[in-house]
C-alpha positions as CSV (number, residue, x, y, z in Angstrom):
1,X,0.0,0.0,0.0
2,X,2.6,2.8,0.5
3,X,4.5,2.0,-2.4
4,X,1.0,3.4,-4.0
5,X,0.4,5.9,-1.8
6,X,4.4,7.3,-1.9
7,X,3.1,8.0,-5.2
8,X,1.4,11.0,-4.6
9,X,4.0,13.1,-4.3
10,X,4.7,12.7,-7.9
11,X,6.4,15.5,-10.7
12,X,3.0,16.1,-11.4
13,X,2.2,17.7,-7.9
14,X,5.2,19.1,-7.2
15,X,4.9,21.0,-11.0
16,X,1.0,22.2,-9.6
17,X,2.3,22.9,-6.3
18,X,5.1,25.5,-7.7
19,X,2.7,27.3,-9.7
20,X,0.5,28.3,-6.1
21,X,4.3,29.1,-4.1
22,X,5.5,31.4,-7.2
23,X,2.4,33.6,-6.5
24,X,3.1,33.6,-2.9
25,X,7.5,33.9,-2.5
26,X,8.5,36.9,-4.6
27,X,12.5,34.6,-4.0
28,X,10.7,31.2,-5.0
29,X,12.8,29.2,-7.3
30,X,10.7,26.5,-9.4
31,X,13.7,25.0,-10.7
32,X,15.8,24.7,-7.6
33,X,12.5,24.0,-5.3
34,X,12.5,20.6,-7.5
35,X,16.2,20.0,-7.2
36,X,16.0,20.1,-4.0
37,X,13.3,17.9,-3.6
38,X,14.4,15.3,-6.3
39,X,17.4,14.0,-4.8
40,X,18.9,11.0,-5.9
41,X,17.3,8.7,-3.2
42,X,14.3,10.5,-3.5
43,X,12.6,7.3,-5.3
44,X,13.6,5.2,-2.1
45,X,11.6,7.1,0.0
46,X,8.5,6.2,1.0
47,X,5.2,7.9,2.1
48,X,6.4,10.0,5.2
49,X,9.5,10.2,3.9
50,X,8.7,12.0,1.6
51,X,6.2,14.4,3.6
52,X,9.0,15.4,5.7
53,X,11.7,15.6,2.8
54,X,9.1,17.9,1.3
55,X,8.2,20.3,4.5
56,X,12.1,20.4,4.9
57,X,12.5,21.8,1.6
58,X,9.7,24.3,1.7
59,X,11.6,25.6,5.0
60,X,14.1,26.5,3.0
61,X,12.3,28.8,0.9
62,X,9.6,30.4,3.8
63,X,10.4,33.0,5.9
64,X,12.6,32.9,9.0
65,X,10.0,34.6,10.5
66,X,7.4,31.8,11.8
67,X,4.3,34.1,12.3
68,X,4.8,35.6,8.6
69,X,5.2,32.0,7.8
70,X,1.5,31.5,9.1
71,X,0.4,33.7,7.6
72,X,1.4,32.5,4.3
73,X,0.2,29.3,4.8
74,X,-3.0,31.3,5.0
75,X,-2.5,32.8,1.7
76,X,-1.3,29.5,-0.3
77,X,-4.4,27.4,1.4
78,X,-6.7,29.9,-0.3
79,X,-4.9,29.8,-3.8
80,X,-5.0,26.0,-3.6
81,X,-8.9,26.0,-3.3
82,X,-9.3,28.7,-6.2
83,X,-7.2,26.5,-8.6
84,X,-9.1,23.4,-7.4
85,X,-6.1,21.8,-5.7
86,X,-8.1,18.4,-3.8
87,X,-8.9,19.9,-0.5
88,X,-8.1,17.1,2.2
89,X,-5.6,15.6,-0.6
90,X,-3.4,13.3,1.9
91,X,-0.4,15.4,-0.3
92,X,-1.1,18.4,1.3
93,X,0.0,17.0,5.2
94,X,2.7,19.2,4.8
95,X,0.8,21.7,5.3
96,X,0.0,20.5,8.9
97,X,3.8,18.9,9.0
98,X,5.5,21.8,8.3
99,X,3.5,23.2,11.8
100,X,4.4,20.4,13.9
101,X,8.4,20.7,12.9
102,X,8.9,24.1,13.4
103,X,6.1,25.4,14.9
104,X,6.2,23.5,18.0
105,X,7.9,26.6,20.1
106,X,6.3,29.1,19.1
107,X,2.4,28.1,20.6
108,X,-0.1,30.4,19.9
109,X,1.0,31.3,16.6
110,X,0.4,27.3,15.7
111,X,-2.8,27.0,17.6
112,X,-4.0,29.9,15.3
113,X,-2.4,28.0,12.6
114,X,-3.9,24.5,13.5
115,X,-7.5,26.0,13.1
116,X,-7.1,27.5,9.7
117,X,-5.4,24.9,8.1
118,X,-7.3,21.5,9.6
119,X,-10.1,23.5,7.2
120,X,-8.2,22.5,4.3
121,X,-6.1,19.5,5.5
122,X,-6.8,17.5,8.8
123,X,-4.2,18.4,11.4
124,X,-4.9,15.4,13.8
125,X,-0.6,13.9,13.6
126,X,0.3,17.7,14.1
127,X,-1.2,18.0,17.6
128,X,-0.2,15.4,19.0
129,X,3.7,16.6,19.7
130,X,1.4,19.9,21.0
131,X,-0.3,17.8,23.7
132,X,2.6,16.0,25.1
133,X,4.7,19.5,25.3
134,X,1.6,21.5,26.7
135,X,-0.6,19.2,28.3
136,X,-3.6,20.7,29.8
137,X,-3.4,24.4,28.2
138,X,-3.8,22.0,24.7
139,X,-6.4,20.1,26.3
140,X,-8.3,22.8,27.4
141,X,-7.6,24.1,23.6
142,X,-9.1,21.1,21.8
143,X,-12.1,21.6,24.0
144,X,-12.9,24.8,22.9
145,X,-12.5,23.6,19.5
146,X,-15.2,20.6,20.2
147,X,-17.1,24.0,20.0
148,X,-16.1,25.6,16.9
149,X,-18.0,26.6,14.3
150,X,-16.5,24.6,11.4
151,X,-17.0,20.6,11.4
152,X,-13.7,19.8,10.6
153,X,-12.0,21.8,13.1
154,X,-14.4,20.5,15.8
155,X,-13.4,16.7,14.1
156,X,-10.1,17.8,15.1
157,X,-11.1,18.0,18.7
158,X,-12.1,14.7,18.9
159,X,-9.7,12.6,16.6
160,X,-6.6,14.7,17.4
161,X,-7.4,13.7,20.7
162,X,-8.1,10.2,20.5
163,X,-6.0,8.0,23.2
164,X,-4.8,5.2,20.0
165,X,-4.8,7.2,16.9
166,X,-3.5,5.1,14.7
167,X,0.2,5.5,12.7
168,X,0.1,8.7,15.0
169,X,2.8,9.6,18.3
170,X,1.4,8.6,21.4
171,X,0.1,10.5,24.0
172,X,0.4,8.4,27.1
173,X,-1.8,11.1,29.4
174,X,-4.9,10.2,27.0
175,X,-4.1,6.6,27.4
176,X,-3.7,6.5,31.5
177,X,-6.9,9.6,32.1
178,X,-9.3,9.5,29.3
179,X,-11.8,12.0,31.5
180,X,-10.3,15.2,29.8
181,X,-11.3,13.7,26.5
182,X,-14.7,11.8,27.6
183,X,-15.6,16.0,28.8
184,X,-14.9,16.8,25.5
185,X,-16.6,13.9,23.5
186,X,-20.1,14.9,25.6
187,X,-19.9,18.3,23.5
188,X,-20.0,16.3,20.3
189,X,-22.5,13.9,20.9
190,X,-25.2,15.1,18.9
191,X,-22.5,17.2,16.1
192,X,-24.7,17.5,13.1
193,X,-21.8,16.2,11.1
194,X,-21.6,12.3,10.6
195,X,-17.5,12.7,9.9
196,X,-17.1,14.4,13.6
197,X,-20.0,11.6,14.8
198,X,-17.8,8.6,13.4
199,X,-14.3,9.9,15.0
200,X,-16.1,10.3,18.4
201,X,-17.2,6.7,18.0
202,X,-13.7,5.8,17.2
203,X,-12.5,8.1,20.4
204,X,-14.8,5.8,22.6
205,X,-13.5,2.4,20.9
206,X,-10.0,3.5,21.3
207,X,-10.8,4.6,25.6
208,X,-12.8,0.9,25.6
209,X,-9.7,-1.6,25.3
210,X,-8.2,0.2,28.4
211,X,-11.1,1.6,30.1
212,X,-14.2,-0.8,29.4
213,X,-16.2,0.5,32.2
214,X,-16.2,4.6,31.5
215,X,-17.5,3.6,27.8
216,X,-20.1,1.4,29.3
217,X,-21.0,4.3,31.5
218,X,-21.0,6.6,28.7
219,X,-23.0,4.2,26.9
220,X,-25.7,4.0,29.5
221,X,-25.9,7.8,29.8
222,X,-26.1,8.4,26.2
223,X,-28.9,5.5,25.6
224,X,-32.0,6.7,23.6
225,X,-30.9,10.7,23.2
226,X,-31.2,10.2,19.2
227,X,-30.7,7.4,16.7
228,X,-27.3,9.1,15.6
229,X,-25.7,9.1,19.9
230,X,-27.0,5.8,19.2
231,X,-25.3,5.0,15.9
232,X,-22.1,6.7,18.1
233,X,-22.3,4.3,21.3
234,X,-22.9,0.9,18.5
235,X,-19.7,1.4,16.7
236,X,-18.0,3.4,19.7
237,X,-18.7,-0.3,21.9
238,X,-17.4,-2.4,18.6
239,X,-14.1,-4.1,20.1
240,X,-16.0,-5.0,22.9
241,X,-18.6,-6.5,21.6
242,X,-15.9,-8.4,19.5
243,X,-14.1,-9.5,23.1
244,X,-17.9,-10.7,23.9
245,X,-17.7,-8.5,27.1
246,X,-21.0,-9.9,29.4
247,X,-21.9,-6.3,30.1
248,X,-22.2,-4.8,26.7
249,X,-24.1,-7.7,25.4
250,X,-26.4,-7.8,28.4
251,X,-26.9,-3.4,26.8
252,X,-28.1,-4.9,23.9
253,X,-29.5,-7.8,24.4
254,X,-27.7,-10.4,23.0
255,X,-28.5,-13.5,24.8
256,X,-26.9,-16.3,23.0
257,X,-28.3,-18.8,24.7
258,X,-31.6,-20.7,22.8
259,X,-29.4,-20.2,19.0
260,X,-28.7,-23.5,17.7
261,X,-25.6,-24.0,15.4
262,X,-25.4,-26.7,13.3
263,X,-24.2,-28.5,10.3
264,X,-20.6,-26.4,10.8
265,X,-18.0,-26.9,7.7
266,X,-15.0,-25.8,6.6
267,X,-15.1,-26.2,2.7
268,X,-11.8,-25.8,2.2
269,X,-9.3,-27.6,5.1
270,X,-6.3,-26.7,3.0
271,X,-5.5,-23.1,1.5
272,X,-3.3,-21.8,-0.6
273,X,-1.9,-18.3,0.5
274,X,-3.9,-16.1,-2.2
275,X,-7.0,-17.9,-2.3
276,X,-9.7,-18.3,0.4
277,X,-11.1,-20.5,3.4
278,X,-14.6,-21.2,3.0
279,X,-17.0,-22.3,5.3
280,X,-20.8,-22.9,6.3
281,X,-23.0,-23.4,9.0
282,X,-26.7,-23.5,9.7
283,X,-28.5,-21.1,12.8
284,X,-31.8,-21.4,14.2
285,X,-33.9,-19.1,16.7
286,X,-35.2,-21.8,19.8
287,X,-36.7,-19.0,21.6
288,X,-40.2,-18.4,21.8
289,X,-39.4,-14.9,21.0
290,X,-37.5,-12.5,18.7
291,X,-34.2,-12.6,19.0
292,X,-31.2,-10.3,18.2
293,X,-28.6,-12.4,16.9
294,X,-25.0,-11.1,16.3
295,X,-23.2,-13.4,14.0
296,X,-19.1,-13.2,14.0
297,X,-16.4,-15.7,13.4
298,X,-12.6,-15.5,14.7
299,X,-9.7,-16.7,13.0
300,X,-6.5,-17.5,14.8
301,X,-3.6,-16.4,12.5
302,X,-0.4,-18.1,13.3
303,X,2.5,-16.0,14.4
304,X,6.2,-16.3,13.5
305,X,6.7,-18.2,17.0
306,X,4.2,-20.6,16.4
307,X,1.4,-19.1,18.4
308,X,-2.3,-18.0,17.2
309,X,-3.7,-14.5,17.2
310,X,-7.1,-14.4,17.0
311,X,-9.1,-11.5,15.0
312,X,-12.7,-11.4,14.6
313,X,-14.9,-10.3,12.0
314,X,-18.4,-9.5,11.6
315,X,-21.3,-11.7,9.5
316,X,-24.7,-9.8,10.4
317,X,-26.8,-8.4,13.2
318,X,-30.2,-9.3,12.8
319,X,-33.6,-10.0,14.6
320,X,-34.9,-13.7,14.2
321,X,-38.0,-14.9,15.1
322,X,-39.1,-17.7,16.6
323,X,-38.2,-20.5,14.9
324,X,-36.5,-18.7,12.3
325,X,-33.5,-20.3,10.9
326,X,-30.6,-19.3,8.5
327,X,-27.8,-20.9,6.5
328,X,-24.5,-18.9,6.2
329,X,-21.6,-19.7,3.3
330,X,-18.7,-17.5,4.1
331,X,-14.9,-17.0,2.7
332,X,-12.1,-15.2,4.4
333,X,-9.2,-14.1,1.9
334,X,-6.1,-14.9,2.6
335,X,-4.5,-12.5,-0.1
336,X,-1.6,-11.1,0.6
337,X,-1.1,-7.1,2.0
338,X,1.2,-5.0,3.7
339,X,-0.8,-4.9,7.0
340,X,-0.1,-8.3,7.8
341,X,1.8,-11.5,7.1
342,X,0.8,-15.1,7.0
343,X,2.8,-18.1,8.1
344,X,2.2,-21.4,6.7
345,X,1.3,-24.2,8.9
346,X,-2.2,-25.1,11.3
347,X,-4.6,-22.2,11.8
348,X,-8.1,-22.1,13.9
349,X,-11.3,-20.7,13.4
350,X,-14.6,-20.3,15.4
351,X,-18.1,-19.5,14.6
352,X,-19.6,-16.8,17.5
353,X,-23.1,-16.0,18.4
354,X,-24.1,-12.9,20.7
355,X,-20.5,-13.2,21.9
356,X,-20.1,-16.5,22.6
357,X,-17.6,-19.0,21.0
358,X,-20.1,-21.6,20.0
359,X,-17.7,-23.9,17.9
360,X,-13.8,-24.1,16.5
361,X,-12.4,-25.8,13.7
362,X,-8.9,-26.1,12.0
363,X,-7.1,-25.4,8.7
364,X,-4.1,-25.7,7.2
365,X,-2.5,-22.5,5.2
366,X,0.4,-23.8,2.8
């Protein structure tokens, strides 16, 4: 994947991207902006690599000055949008990069600086070096943007301030005391923007796999204000209703215990790295009732030392009524990615019902 992505910083965009900082540096250089920036190695860098290659170069061109330099990232954000540059185009990180490098000393010039250009670019990575430097004056910042006027700085807020964002630097205050960030997640609750909705569901999931009990709390106290804190507190609960945690599925109702599996299969005992595992199974509603059922099934990767790591992935949740039965056929790629490598040799696999493992059965990946 990011020998794709790397790929964005391409001739093309640095050719576009000259024509916006000529308008902007009466000293620019076209021709030695893209010497400097096509180095020999240059094609061995990858994504970030070349993000920070890139903000290093335009340091060398801006001006010494950091609060003029500000203020012309003003200025080239708003010739980007009138030649139709891809507003929150990944390329443009820079943008938000070139804040966190050398912007970190010089406070609220960048806070100022983090507000305009998140509008444009999302400045969640550039932060994060703000909040471990300035703890609670940042904190109490990101709060007041949880209020802001503008969705996507108030999505900053939230995901800038989320205690496992991923690929970005830690923050271990978020991890140990999520209650500054739970404080700020209760302004957003009912945002009228679905993009700030999802990261505060993603904010809660992240707080959940250290502090299960504050979401379930959360969740309680949120129950039934609107369908969309609802939507929030579903996918904001999602890793532990993967882990099957007793409390959360008492929430909603997922009683496992009168759904009959049967007729369980793998299709396909061996598989070829690149092709799929197959499988089936049959489920049927014993209750006298309707009944929720949440369908899932885990696989147990091997690791390099032998051992299995179990991930779990959704089928369906459904109502079934009395009676009601269903038969599943399902197939889990096994196609090679950058995210994650497979080791040849005896995996496992189990079929779960409202959280609860209901049966296992094994492969072999060759």
């Amino acid at each position: 994947m990011a020998s794709l992505l790397k790929e964005i910083y391409s001739k093309e965009f640095y050719e576009g991207f000259s024509t916006i900082l000529i308008q902007h540096i009466p000293s620019f250089s076209k021709k030695e902006f893209l010497k400097r920036i096509f180095t020999k190695d240059f094609e061995l860098k990858e994504l970030k690599e070349r993000m920070r290659h890139t903000t290093t170069v335009l340091h060398s061109f801006f001006p010494e000055d950091y609060a003029a330099t500000t203020q012309l990232l003003g200025k080239i954000i708003s010739s980007l949008r009138e030649n139709d540059f891809g507003e929150d185009s990944l390329a443009f990180m820079i943008l938000p990069d070139y804040i966190e490098v050398y912007g970190l000393e010089h406070y609220q010039h960048s806070v100022k600086a983090l507000e305009q250009v998140t509008q444009f670019v999302s400045c969640e990575f550039a932060v994060r070096p703000f909040l471990l430097k300035y703890g609670e004056k940042m904190m109490q910042q990101m709060t007041k943007w949880s209020l802001h006027k503008n969705h996507k700085v108030r999505r900053l807020s939230s995901e800038g301030m989320r205690p496992k964002l991923p690929w970005a630097m830690a923050v271990p205050a978020l991890k140990k005391d999520p209650l500054p960030v739970l404080a700020l997640l209760e302004n957003l609750k009912n945002d009228p923007s679905e993009w700030v909705r999802r990261s505060v569901a993603n904010n809660l999931n992240d707080i959940s796999k250290d502090h299960p009990q504050l979401v379930l709390n959360i969740a309680k106290k949120w129950k039934g204000i609107g369908k969309e804190t609802d939507a929030i507190i579903k996918h904001g609960c999602r890793t532990l209703l993967k882990q099957g945690h007793a409390e959360i599925l008492q929430y909603y109702g997922l009683d496992g215990g009168n759904i009959q599996l049967s007729n369980f299969k793998i299709l396909t005992p061996k598989v070829k790295i690149g092709d799929a595992l197959a499988f089936s199974f049959s489920i049927r509603n014993n209750n006298t009732t309707t009944q929720t059922v949440r369908l899932e099934y885990a696989i147990y990767y091997r690791k390099a030392n032998g051992h299995l790591s179990k991930k779990v992935f959704k089928i369906s949740e459904k109502p079934y009524g009395p009676g009601e039965q269903a038969e599943i056929l399902r197939k889990q790629k096994f196609i090679l990615i950058t995210t994650r490598t497979f080791y040849a040799g005896k995996h496992e696999m189990s079929v779960i019902i409202n959280g609860q493992e209901k049966i296992t059965g094994e492969f072999l990946l060759v």
